[in-house]
N, C-alpha and C positions, 0 to 999 in steps of 0.2 A: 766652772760655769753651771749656773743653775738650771733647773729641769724649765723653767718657761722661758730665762734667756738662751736656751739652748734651741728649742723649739723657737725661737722667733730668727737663729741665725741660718738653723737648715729649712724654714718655709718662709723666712720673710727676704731670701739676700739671694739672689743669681747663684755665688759660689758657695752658698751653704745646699740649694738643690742639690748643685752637681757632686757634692761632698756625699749629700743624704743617697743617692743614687749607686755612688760608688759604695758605701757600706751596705747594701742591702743586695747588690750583686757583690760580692765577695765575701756575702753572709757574714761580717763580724761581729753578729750576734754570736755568734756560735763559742769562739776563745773568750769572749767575753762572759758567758753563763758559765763554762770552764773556771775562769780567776774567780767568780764571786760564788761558787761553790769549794774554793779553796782554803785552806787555811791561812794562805797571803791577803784576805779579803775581809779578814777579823778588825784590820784595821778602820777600815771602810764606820764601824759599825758607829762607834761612838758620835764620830762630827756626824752622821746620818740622822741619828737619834738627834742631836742641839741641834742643826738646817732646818731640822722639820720641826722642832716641838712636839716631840713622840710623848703622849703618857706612858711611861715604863712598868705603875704600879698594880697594873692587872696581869704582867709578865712575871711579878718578883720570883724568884728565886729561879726563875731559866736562866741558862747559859748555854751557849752557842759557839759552835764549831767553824764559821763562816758566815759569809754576810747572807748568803744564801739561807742559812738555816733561821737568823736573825729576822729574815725578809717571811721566811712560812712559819713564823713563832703560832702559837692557838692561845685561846683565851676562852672562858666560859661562856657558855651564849645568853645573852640576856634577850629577853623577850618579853615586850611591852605587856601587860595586862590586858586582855580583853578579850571579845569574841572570837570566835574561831572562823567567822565570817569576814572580819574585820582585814584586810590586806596588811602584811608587814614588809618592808626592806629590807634585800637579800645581803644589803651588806652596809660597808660604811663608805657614803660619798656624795658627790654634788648631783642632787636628780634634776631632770629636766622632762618636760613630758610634750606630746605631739600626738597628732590626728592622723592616721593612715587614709587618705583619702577615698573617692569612689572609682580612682583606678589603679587603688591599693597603690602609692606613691608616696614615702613621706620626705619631708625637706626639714634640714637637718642640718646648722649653719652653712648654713645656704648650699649646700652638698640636696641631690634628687635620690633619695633609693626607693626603685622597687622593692617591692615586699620579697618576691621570687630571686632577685640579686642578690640583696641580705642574706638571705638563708643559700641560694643555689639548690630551690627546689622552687619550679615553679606552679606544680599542683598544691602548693597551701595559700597562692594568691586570693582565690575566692572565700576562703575562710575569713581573712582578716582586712575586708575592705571594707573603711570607714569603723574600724576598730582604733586600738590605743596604744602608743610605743612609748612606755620610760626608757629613759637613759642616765645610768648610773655610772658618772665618771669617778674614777677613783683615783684619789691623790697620792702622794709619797707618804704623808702623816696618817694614809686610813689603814684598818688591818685588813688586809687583802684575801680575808676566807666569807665566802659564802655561802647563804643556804637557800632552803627550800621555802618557797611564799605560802603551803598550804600543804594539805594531807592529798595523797595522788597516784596516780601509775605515773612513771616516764616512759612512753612507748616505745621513745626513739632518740637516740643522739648522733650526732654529725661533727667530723671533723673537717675543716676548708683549710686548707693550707694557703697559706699569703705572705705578703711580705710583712715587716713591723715599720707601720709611720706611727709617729706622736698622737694622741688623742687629743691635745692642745687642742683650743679655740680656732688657734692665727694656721694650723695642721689641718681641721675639719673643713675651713673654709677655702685651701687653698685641692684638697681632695677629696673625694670620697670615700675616703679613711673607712668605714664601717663596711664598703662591701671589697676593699683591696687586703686589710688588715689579716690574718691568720684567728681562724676563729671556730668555734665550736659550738652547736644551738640543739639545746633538748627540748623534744615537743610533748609535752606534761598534759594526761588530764588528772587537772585538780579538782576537788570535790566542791568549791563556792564559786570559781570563778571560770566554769568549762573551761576549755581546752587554751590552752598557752607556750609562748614558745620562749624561753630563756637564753642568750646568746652569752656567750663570754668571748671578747675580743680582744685579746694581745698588743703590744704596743711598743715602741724604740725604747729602749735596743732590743729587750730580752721577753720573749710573750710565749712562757710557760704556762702555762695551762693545765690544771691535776683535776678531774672530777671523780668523785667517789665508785661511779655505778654510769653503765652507757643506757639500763636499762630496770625496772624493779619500782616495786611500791616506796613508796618516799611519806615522809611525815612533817606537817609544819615546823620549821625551826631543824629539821637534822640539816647538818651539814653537806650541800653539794658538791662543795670541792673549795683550791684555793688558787691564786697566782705564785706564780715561780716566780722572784727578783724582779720583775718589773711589770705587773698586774695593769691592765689600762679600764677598760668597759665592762657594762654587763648593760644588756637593752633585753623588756618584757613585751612581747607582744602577746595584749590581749585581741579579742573577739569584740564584734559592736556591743555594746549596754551590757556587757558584762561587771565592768568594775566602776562603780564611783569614786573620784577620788576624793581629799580634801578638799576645802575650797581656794586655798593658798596655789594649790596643781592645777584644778580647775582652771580658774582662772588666768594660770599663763600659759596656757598649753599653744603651744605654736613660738612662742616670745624666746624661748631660747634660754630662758631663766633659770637659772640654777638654784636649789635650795639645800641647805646640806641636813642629809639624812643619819641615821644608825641604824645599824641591823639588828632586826626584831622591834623597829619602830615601826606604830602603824600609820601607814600614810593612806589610809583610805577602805571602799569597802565590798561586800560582793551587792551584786544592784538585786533585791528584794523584786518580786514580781510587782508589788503596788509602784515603787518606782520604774521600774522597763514599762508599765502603760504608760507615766505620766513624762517617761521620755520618749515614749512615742508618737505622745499626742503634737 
């Protein structure tokens, strides 16, 4: 069964819920992250590679112990050309972008989160009302490591323990996936685009989670960390008129629209003082 007809039988069918329920109270994530850190899971690797249409050629000459190991392979970072001002992509996947309203609320196929639920901290709500939230879903075929959007402190990171539902469309809209999920958010100040918060959020079955550093100076493009075997989200919350984006983001912010991204691609910029006036006006 494939990764979206899968998701469409445990949130779209009566008995795929009560299925979905039964695994996540009996934790069978657990022997599951087990077998595909095994050596029985080498098999796993190849038909994963052709399902997905994996490019293999920035991998050449790895070789892999399990599908696990397969799943955290590395690759060289490429990073777009440009200013240092300039916003890049933490990683490789389908972004989507949204408005934190003015009682810090975004909606989020068709899911409501507070800013303060997301995180489960409710003193950074007034930071980021009527600020900016990407969301960077990531697929089977994306390489599942991350970094850092700018040069920074990280002051703080957090771990929320949750259950794993799907990140899937037909999953988001059937819960509030993002503030139920198992997840972890470091709050960054970055040197162009103030203060920010990075989440990494887990997902069905397996929502490992590896970050480099819970706290330390960080540099544009070093590596933050990766997913374990089955990586799902990453969502940025900026500050208001902190960041411009492209006009392609711009313009579908709230729509739900996905565009597919690369890490170290720049999707936009930090907002210059002449523009925060003429976005103020």
């Amino acid at each position: 069964m494939g990764k979206e007809n899968a998701a469409v039988f445990f949130y779209g069918t009566a008995i795929g819920r009560i299925l979905l329920k039964c695994v996540q109270k009996l934790r069978l994530d657990v022997p599951m992250a087990a077998f595909l850190q095994s050596r029985a899971s080498k098999a796993l690797i190849k038909p994963y590679i052709k399902r997905h249409g994996i490019d293999m050629k920035p991998f050449a000459g790895q070789t892999y112990k399990s599908f696990g190991a397969f799943f955290a392979r590395k690759r060289p970072l490429c990073l777009q050309s440009g200013e240092d001002t300039q916003l890049i992509s933490p990683c490789d996947a389908l972004v989507s972008t949204y408005k934190v309203d003015e009682n810090a609320v975004l909606t989020i196929k068709g899911s409501h989160y507070q800013v303060g639920d997301l995180l489960g901290d409710a003193t950074l709500i007034e930071q980021y009302r009527e600020g900016l939230c990407l969301v960077f879903r990531l697929c089977p075929s994306d390489y599942h490591h991350y970094c850092y959007i700018d040069n920074g402190y990280q002051k703080k990171s957090h771990f929320i323990e949750g259950v794993l539902h799907s990140v899937q469309p037909i999953a988001c809209a059937t819960y509030p996936v993002f503030v139920l999920n198992r997840r972890v958010w470091s709050l960054m100040e970055t040197e162009h685009f103030g203060e920010a918060v990075q989440t990494e959020i887990g997902a069905l079955m397996v929502g490992g989670i590896v970050n480099e550093k819970t706290t330390g100076y960080f540099k544009r493009g070093e590596e933050k960390g990766h997913f374990e075997l089955a990586g799902s989200t990453i969502t940025l919350l900026f500050q208001k008129e902190k960041v411009k984006l492209f006009s392609f983001l711009e313009e579908s912010i709230n729509t739900g629209k996905e565009f597919r991204v690369a890490q170290g691609e720049i999707i936009g910029s930090a907002v210059q003082a002449a523009d925060c006036v003429t976005a103020c006006k």
